[in-house]
Steps between C-alpha positions, in 0.01 A plus 500: 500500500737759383493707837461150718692506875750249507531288806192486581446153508242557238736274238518862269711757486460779214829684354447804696398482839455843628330569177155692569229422225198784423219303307330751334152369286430707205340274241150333569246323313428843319806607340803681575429864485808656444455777776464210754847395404624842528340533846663179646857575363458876695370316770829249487715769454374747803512247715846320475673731738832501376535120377554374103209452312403194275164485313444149328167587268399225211322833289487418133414699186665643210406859565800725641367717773670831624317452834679173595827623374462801750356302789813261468728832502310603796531180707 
């Protein structure tokens, strides 16, 4: 809905309209291995050619990780 085309006589219209979306699945049933995160986020960031970035993950834990706080500098 955020990214939704206004008149479009759909009865919708999302906040930003020429908003492209990347869906990216990294968790399954398993898990979340932490390199699959890593991979997606590369992934995400290679292939925005040139445009702003916005990850929305729901990652919990108590743990501080060095490898997310680099991946987030990276992206």
């Amino acid at each position: 809905i955020s990214a939704a085309q206004g008149n479009d006589n759909l009865g919708m219209a999302g906040m930003a309209w020429n908003t492209k979306i990347m869906p990216l699945q990294v968790c399954g049933g398993g898990g979340c291995p932490g390199f699959s995160i890593v991979e997606a986020m590369k992934y995400a960031a290679e292939n925005q050619n040139g445009r702003r970035m916005v990850a929305n993950m729901s990652l919990g834990g108590f743990i501080y990780s060095q490898l997310n706080a680099d991946l987030a500098q990276y992206c």
